[in-house]
C-alpha positions in Angstrom: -24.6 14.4 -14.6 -22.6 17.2 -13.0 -22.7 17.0 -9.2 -24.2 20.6 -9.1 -27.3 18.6 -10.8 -27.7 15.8 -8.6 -30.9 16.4 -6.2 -30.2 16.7 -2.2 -31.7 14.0 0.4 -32.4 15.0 3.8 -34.4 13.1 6.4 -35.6 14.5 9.5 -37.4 12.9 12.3 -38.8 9.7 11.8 -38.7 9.0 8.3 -37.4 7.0 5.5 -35.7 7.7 1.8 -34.8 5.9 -1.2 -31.2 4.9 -2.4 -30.0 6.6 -5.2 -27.6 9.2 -6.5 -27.1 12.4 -4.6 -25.0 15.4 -4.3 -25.7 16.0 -0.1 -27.5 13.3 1.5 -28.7 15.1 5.3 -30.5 12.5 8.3 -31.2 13.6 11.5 -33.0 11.6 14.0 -34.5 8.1 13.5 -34.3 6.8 9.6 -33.7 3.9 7.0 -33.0 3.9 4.0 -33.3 1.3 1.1 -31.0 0.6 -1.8 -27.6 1.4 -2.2 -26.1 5.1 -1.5 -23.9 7.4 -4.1 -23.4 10.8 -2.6 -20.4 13.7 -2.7 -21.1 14.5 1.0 -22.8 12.0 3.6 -24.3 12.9 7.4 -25.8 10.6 9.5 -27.0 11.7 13.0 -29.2 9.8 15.1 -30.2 6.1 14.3 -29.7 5.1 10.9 -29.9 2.0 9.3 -28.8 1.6 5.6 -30.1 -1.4 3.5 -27.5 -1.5 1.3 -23.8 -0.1 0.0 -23.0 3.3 1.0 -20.3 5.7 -1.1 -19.4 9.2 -0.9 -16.5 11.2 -1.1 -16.5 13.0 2.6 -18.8 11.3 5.5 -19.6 12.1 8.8 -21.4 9.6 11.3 -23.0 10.6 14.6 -25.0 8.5 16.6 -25.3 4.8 15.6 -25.1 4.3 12.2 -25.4 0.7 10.2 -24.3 -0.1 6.7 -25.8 -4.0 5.9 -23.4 -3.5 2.4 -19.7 -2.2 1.7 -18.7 1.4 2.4 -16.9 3.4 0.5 -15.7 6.7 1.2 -12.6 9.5 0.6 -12.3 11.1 4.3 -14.7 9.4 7.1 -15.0 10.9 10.7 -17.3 8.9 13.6 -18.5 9.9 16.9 -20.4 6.9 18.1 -20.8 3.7 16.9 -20.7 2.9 13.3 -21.6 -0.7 12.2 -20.4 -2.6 8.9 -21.9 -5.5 6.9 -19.5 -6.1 4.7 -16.5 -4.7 3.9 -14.9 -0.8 4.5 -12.7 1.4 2.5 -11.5 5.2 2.0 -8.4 7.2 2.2 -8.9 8.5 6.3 -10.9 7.8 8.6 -11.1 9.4 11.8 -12.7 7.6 14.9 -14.3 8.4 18.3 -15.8 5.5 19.5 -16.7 2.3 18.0 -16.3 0.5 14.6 -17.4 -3.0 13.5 -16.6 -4.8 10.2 -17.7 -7.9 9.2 -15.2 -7.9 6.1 -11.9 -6.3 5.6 -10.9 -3.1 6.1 -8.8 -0.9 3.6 -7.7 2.7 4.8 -4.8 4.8 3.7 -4.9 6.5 7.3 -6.9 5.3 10.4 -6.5 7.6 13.5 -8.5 8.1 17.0 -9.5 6.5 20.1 -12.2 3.8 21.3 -12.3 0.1 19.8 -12.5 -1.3 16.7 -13.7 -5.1 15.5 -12.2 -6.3 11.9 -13.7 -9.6 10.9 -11.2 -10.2 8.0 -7.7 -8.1 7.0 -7.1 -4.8 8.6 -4.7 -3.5 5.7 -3.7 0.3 6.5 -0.6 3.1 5.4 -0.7 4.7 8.9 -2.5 3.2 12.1 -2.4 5.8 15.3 -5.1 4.1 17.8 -5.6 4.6 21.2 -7.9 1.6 22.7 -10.6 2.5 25.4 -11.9 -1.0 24.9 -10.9 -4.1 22.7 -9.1 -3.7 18.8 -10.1 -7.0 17.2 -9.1 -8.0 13.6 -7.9 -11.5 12.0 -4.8 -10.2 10.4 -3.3 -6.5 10.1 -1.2 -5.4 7.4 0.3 -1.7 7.4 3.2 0.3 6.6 3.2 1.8 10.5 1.2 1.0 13.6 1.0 2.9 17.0 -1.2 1.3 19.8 -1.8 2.7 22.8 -4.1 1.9 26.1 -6.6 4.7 27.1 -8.5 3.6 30.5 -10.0 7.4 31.5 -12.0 7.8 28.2 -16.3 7.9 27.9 -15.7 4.9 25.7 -13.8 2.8 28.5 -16.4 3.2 31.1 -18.8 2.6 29.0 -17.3 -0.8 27.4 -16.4 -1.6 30.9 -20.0 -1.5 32.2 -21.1 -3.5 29.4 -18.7 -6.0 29.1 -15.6 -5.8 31.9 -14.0 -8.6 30.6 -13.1 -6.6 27.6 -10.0 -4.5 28.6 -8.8 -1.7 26.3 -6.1 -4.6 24.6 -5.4 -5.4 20.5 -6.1 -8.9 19.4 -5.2 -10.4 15.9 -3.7 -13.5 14.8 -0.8 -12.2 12.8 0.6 -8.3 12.3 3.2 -7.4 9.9 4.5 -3.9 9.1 8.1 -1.8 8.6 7.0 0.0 11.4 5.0 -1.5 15.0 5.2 0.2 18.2 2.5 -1.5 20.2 1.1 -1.9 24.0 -1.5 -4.4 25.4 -1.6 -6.1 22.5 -1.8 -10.2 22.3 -1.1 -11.8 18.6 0.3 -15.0 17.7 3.1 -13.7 15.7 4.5 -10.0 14.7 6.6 -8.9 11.7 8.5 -6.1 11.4 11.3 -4.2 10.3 11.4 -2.1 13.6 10.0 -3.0 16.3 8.6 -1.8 19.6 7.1 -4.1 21.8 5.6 -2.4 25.4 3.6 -3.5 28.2 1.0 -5.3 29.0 2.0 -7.5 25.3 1.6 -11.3 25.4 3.3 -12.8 21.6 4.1 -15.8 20.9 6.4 -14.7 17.9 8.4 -11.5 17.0 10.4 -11.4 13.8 12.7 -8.1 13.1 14.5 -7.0 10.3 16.6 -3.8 11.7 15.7 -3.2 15.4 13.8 -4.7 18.4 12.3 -3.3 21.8 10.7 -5.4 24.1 9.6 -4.1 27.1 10.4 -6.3 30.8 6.6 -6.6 31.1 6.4 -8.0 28.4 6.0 -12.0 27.8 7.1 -13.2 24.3 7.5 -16.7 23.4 10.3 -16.0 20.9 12.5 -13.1 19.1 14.3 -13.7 15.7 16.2 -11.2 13.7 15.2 -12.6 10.1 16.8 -11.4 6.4 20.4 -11.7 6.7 
């Protein structure tokens, strides 16, 4: 069916719609929906809980939005919080505020500023993040990553009141790229053709191909320049 055929959903107030195949699915305010999601263009504003998977090729999420299946998208932005059940792919996604996935993430380009929770890979192209609160993920693959510490935002006083203990700081297991410039951030072991390691880092491994920085703050248990 040609997309100019496909009906509209909107949801207003307190309501509820059915999954389904759409051209421009439209809630605002308090809604569920049940069954799984197609749509060209997707906006959720309010509190929204979706049963199922969610697709589209442009998305926009405002408010508090839950997926309970996988999400699928083209370009993504968020302003709130935005929660996952399963796992989360698309070309961009821009982010104010929070993200949670309980599966792996899968982004071409992932840019903005709050926190973000990865239960399995975190496999990106580009990675520019600035962290108002924790960046959680098992493992992160990319071709580039950028990490920076934001203390001044709305997200950081509000993670701060909920949970202090949870300082604006990257945690993962292992993260391998041709490009890592990170701060704050605490992993077991990092991989890397170059390499910039900054404040506030605590790692018990670094392995470089081409070039290493480590900051004096810094505490790392170990640097090796590896393929030679």
């Amino acid at each position: 069916m040609d997309k100019h055929q496909l009906p509209d959903l909107i949801i207003n107030g307190v309501s509820g719609g059915a999954g389904g195949t759409y051209n421009n699915v439209n809630m605002d305010g308090v809604g569920k929906v049940v069954g799984p999601i197609v749509a060209r263009m997707f906006k959720g504003n309010g509190h929204m809980n979706l049963n199922d998977d969610l697709a589209a090729e442009e998305a926009e999420c405002n408010g508090v939005i839950k997926v309970m299946g996988n999400m699928r998208f083209g370009t993504l932005k968020v302003d709130g919080v935005l929660t996952v059940g399963k796992s989360f792919r698309g070309e961009s996604c821009t982010l104010n505020g929070m993200v949670s996935i309980k599966g792996d993430c899968e982004l071409e380009d992932f840019v903005g500023e709050g926190s973000f929770n990865v239960g399995g890979l975190l496999s990106a192209g580009h990675v520019d993040f600035k962290l108002q609160s924790q960046g959680k993920a098992n493992e992160i693959g990319v071709e580039s990553l950028v990490i920076r510490q934001v203390n001044n935002g709305f997200w950081s006083k509000m993670f701060s009141g909920i949970i202090p203990k949870l300082r604006p700081e990257l945690c993962a297991r292992t993260i391998e790229g041709d490009f890592i410039d990170v701060e704050y951030t605490t992993a077991d072991i990092i991989r890397g053709n170059v390499v910039i390691i900054g404040p506030g880092c605590t790692l018990g491994r670094v392995e470089y191909r081409e070039q290493i920085t480590v900051h004096p703050e810094a505490k790392v248990g170990k640097v090796e320049k590896v393929g030679e």
